[in-house]
C-alpha positions in Angstrom: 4.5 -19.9 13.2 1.8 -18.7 10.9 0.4 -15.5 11.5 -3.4 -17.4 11.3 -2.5 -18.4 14.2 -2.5 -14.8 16.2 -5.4 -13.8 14.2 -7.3 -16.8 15.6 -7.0 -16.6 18.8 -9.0 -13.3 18.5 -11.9 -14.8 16.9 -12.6 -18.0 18.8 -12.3 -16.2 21.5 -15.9 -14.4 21.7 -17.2 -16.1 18.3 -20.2 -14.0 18.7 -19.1 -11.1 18.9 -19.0 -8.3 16.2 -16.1 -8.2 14.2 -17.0 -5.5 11.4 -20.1 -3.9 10.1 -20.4 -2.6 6.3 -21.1 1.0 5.8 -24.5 -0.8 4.5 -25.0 -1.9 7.8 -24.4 -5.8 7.1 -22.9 -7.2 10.9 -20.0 -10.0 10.9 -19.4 -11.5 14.1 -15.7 -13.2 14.7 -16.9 -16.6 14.2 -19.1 -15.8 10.8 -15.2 -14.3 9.5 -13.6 -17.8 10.5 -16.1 -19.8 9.5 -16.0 -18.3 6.0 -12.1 -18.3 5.9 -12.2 -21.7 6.8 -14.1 -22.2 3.9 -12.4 -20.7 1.2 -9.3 -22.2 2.6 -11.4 -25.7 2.2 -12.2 -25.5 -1.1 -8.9 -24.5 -2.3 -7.2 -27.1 -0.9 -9.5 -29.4 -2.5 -8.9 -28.1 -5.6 -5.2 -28.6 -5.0 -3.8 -25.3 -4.2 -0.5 -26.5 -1.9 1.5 -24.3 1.0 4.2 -22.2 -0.8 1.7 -21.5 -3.8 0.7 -18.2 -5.3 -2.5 -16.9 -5.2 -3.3 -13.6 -7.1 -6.5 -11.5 -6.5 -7.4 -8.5 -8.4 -10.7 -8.0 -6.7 -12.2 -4.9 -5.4 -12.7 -4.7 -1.5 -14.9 -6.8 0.5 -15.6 -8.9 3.0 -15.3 -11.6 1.2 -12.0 -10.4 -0.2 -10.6 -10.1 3.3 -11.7 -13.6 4.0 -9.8 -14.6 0.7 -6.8 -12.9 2.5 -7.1 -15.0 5.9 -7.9 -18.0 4.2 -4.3 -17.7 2.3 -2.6 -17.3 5.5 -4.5 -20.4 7.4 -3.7 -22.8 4.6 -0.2 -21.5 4.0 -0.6 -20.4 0.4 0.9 -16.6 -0.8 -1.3 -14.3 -0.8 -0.9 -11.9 -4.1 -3.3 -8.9 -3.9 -3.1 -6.5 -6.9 -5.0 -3.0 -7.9 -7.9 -3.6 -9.5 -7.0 -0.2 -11.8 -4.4 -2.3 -13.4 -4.8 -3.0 -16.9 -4.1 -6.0 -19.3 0.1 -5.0 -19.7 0.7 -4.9 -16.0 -0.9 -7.8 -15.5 0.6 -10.0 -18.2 3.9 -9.4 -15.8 2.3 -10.1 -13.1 0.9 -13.2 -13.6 3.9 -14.6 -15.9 6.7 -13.7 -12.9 4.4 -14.8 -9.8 3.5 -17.8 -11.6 0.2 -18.5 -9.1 -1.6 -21.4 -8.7 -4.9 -19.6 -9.0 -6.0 -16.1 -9.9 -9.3 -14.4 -8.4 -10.7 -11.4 -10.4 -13.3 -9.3 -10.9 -16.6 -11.0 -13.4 -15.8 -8.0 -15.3 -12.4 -9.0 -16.3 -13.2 -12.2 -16.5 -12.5 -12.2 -20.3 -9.3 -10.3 -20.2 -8.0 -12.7 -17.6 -9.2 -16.0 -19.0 -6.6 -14.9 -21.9 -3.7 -14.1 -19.6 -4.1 -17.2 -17.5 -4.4 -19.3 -20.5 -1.0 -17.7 -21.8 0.5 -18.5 -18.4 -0.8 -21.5 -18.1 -2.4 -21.0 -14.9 -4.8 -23.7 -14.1 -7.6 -21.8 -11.4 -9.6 -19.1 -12.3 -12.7 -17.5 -10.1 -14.3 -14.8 -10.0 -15.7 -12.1 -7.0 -17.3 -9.4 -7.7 -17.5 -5.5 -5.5 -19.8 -7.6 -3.3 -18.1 -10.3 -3.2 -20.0 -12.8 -5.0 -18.9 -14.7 -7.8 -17.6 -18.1 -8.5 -15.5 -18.6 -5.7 -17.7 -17.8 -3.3 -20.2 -19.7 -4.8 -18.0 -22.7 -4.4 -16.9 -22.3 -1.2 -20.5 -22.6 0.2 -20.5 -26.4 0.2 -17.0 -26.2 1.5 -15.9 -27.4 5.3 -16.2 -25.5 7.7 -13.5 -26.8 9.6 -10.2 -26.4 8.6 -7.0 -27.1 10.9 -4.7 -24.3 10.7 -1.3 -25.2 8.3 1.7 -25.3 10.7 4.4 -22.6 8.8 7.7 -21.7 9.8 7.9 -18.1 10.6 10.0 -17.8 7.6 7.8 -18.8 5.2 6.4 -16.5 2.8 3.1 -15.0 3.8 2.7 -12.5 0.9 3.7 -11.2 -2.4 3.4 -7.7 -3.2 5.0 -5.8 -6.0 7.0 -2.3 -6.3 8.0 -1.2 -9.4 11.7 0.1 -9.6 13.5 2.7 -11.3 14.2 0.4 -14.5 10.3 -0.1 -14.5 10.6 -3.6 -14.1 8.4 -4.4 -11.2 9.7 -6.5 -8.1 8.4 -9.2 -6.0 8.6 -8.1 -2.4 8.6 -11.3 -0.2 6.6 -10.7 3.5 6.6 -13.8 5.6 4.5 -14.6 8.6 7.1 -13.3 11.1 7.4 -9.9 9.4 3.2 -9.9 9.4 3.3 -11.1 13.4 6.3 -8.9 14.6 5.1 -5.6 13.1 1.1 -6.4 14.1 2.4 -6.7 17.6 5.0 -3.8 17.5 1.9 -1.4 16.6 -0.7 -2.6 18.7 1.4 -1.7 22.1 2.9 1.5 20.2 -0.2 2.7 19.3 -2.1 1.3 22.4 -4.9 -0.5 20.7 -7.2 -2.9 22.7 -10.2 -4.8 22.5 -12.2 -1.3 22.8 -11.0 0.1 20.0 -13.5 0.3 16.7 -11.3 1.5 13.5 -12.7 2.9 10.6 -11.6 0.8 8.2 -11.4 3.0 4.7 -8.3 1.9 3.0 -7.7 -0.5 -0.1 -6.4 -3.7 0.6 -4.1 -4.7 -1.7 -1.5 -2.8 -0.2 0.5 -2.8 3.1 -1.3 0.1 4.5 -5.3 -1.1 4.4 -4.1 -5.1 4.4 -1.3 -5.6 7.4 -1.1 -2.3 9.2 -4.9 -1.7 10.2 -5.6 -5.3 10.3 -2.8 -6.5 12.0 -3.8 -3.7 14.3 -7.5 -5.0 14.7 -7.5 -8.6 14.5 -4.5 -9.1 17.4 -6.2 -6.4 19.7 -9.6 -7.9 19.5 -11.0 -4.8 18.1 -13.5 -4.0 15.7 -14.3 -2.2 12.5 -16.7 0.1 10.6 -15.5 -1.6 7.0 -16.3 0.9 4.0 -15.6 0.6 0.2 -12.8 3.4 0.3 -13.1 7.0 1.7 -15.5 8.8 0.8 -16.1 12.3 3.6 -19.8 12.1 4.0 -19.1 8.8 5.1 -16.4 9.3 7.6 -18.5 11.7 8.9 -21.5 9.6 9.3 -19.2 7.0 10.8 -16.5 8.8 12.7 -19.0 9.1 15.4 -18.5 6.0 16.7 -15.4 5.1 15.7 -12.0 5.2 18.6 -9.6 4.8 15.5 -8.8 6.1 11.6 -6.0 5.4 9.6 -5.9 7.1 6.2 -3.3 8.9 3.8 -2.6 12.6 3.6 -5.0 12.8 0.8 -8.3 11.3 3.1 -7.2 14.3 5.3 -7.1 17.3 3.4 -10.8 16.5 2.0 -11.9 16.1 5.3 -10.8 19.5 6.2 -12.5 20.7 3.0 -15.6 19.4 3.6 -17.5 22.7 5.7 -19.2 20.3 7.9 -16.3 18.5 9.3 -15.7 19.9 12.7 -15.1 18.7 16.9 -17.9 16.8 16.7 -17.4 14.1 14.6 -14.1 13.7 16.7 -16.0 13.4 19.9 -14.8 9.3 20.5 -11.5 9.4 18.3 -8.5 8.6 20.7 -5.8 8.5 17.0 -5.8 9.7 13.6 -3.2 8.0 11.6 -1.6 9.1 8.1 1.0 7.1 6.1 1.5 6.0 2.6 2.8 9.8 2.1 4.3 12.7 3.6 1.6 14.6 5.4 2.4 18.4 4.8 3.0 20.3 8.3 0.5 22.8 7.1 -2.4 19.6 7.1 -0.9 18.3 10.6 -1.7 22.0 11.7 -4.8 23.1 10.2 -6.3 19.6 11.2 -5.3 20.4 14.8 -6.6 23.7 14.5 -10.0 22.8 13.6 -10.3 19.4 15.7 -8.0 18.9 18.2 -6.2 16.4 17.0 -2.9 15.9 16.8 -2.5 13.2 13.4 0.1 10.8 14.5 2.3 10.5 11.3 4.2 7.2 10.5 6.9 5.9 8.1 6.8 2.1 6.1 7.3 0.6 3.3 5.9 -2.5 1.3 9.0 -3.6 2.0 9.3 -3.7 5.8 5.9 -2.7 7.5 6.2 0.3 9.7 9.6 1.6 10.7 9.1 4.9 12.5 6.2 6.4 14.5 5.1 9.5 16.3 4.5 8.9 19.5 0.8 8.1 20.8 2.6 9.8 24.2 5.2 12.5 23.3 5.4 15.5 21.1 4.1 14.6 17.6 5.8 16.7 15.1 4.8 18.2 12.2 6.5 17.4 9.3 8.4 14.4 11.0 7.6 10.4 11.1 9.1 10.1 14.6 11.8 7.8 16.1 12.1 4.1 15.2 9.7 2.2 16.2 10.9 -0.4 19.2 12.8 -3.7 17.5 13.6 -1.5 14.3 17.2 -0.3 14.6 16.8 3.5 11.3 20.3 5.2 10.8 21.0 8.3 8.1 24.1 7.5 6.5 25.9 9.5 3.7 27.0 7.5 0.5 29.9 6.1 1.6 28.0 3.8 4.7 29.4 6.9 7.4 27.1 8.2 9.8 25.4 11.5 8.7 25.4 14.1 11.8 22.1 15.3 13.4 20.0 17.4 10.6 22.3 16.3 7.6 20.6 14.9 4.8 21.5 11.1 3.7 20.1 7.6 3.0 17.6 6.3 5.3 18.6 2.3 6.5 16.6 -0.2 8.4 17.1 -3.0 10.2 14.6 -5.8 12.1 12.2 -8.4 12.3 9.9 -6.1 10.3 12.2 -5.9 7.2 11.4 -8.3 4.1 13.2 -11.7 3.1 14.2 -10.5 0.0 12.6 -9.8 -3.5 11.1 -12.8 -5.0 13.7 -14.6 -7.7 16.1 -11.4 -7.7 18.7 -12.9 -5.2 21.0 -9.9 -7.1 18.7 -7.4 -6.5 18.4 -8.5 -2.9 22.3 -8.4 -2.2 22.4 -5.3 -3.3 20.0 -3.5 -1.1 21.6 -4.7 1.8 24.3 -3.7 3.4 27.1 -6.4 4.7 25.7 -5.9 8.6 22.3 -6.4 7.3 20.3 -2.9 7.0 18.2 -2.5 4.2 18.9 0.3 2.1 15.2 2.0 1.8 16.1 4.4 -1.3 14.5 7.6 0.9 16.5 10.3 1.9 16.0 11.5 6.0 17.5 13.3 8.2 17.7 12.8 12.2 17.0 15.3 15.0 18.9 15.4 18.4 15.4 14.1 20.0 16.0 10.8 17.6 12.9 11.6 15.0 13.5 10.9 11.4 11.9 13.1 8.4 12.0 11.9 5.0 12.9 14.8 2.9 13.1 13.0 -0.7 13.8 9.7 -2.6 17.1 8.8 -4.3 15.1 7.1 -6.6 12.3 9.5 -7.8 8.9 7.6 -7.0 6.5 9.9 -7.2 3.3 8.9 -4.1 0.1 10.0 -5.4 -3.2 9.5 -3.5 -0.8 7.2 -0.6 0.6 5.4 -4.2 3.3 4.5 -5.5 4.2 5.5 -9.3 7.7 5.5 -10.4 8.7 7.6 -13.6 10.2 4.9 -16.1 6.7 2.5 -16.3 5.0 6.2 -17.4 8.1 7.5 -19.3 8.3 3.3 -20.9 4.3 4.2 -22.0 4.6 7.5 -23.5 7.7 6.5 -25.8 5.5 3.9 -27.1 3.6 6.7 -29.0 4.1 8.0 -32.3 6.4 11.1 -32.9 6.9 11.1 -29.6 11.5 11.6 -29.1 11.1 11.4 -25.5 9.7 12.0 -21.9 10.7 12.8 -18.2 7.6 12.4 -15.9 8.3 13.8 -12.4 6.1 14.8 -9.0 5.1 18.2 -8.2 3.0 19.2 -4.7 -0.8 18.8 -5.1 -3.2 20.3 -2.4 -5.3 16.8 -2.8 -3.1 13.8 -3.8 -0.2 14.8 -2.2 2.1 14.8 -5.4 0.7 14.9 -9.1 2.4 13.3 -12.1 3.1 15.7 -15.1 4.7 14.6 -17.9 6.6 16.4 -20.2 7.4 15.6 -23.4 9.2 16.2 -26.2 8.1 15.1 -29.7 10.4 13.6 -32.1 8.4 15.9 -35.3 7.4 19.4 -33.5 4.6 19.6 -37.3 3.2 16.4 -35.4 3.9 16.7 -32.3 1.1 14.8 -29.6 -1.1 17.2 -27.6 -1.2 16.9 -23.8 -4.9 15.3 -24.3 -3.4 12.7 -26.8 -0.8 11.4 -24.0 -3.7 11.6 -21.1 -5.6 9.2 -23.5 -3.0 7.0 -24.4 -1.5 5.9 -21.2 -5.7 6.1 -19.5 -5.8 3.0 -22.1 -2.6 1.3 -21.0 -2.1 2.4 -17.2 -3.7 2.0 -13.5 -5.5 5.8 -13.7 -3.3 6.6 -10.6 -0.5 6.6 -13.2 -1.8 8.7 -15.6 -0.3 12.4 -15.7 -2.3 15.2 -14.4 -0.5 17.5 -16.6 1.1 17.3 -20.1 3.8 19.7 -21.0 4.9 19.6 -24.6 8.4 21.2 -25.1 11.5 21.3 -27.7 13.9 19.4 -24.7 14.5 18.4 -21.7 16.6 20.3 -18.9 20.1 17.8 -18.7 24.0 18.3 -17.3 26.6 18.0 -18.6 27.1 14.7 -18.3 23.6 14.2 -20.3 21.4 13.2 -17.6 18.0 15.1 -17.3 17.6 17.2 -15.2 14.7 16.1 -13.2 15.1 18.9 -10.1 14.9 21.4 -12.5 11.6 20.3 -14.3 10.3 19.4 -10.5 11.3 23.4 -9.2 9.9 24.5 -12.9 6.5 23.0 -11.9 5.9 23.2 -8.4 3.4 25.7 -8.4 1.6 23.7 -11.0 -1.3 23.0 -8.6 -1.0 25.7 -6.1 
């Protein structure tokens, strides 16, 4: 079944009503949202764009963007969002292992993409700007605008999205349309959202969080949205007003309760705040209580299996905790022999259910051996369970740092900074930060101390070569690293070194 379908339903059903208004004040009904999907799915087709093919936009958020999203799904093509911080390096990967049929970019990179698409020998190229203009769109005017939903099986891949790994090669997570459907409808009854319900709609969508969880949330209940470019508190708190719904990471939180304004208020018609894409800090879950009311409702996903665990809209929300599994996702702790871990014992965090990803695109290896023989997936974090069945993630086996709801992991930093002259070697780790959550310092130690790169050198070299979410807060320059005696660094060490870094 494609997961169109669903969305659908929702906008022919009152055509004319309003599905989202920009923080500008530009009004979409349902039917101006299909009409325009229908287009862009129109025009692709005619250009020869086939169900099962790629299509990779690095575009900033818009409503045209979204539509580029939908029109993916209706026709059956993979959709491929990717930051728009990425740079030329990251890419050249990209492109070369998703192999897509078309890429959509920013006018800006226009150049810079022409080259890469040429290299990959990608035939389509458009453009769409901030505002969503730009060749595509331009096209896509004279386009149909009716445009008969692809029949897909629910099997089919819906979406490719990328997480990098420990060896810093980056892998090709595979969503398809019944992952999308099962985990839109799991959240809608979880988190009780109807047709009433108006979300402000602040996150990036190119990744799970902004794209399928809020979404999936709004388009099968029939809600609406207040869409903004990204969060930004004077905003929110303009827009909160009127809003039943927010979903944001830790980080949108803690600058709300920094802004001196923010109070009850702007609360008044909020039934749920959300927070995801990184642990929320008990001290945020209590000081945002403390000043609004509110209890934030804190949840656990991954790119690679939508949402797993959830507070409870109608329970005891804990701080510090992501909640039980959600209903049709089977969690267990287990220590590293595949035995159950007892209640409050730390171990590895497995999933299992309709929710949970086909597998990561052309790594069939990869994919066997994140599984376990009675089919959970091994989610690399580290949780422990409480005799009321709530999960907390207490680390990650694997080191990823989440900055700003984002995930960086050390290698693709550490790879970049031993690229540089008189540079020996680095370890690049995640220490607490009052606004991102976690910070990325590097530290490094220089192969000639007499030439030895300063911390603004290494800043400047990996701004030039990495997304700026990657780029280390902090540079420490030392003689070596902390390692065992088995050689391995000792990356617990440098983390407890630092953790007051920021504080």
């Amino acid at each position: 079944m494609n997961f169109y379908s669903s969305i659908e339903k929702t906008l022919k059903h009152d055509a004319n009503r309003e599905l989202l208004a920009t923080t500008e004040g530009n009004i979409y009904t349902r039917g101006d949202i299909d009409t325009q999907v229908a287009r862009f799915a129109s025009y692709m087709v005619s250009i020869g764009i086939k169900p099962g093919d790629r299509v990779s936009a690095q575009v900033h958020k818009s409503v045209m963007n979204l539509c580029l999203y939908l029109a993916c799904l209706r026709a059956g093509f993979v959709f491929h969002p990717l930051n728009p911080a990425y740079q030329s390096g990251e890419i050249e990967y990209f492109l070369g292992n998703a192999e897509p049929s078309l890429v959509v970019c920013d006018p800006e990179k226009l150049g810079m993409m022409r080259q890469l698409a040429g290299a990959a020998e990608i035939e389509h190229l458009e453009t769409m700007d901030a505002a969503g203009n730009g060749s595509l769109t331009d096209k896509a005017v004279v386009s149909s605008e009716e445009f008969e939903t692809v029949p897909r099986d629910g099997e089919d891949v819906a979406a490719l999205l990328y997480s990098s790994g420990t060896t810093g090669q980056p892998k090709g997570i595979m969503l398809s349309h019944d992952n999308l459907r099962v985990n839109a409808e799991c959240l809608v009854e979880a988190w009780g959202f109807t047709s009433t319900d108006r979300l402000f709609h602040c996150l990036p969508i190119f990744h799970v969080h902004g794209l399928f969880v809020a979404l999936g949330c709004v388009f099968l209940a029939g809600g609406t949205m207040r869409w903004a470019a990204g969060f930004n508190p004077k905003e929110a708190l303009e827009f909160l007003p009127e809003s039943t719904c927010m979903m944001g990471v830790p980080t949108y939180y803690t600058r709300l309760l920094a802004d001196a304004d923010f109070s009850p208020k702007h609360c008044s018609n909020i039934r749920l705040f959300i927070s995801g894409s990184a642990p929320l800090l008990a001290q945020t879950h209590i000081d945002f209580e403390n000043r609004t009311g509110h209890i934030i409702l804190e949840r656990y996903g991954m790119t690679e299996t939508g949402m797993n665990c959830s507070n409870p809209l109608n329970g005891v929300r804990k701080p510090g905790a992501v909640g039980p599994a959600l209903p049709g996702v089977t969690a267990r702790v287990v220590d590293d022999h595949g035995q159950p871990c007892a209640n409050e014992d730390i171990g590895n965090l497995q999933v299992k259910g309709g929710n949970v990803f086909k597998g990561y695109w052309r790594m069939p290896e990869k994919t066997a051996e994140d599984f376990t023989a009675d089919g959970f997936f091994n989610t690399g974090d580290q949780a422990t369970e409480d005799s009321d069945g709530y999960f907390s993630i207490v680390g990650r086996s694997k080191d990823m740092v989440i900055t700003g709801g984002l995930n960086v992991y050390p290698k693709e930093v550490e790879d970049m900074i031993g690229q540089m002259e008189d540079v020996a070697e680095s370890a690049v780790i995640g220490v607490p930060h009052p606004d991102f959550g976690e910070a990325i310092v590097a530290v490094v130690v220089p192969s000639n101390p007499a030439s030895a790169p300063g911390a603004d050198d290494v800043v400047a070299f990996t701004k030039d070569r990495l997304a700026n979410f990657k780029v280390p807060k902090h540079v420490y320059v030392t003689d070596a690293l902390p390692r065992n005696t088995m050689g391995k660094v000792q990356k617990k060490a440098l983390r407890e070194k630092f953790s007051s870094l920021f504080n």
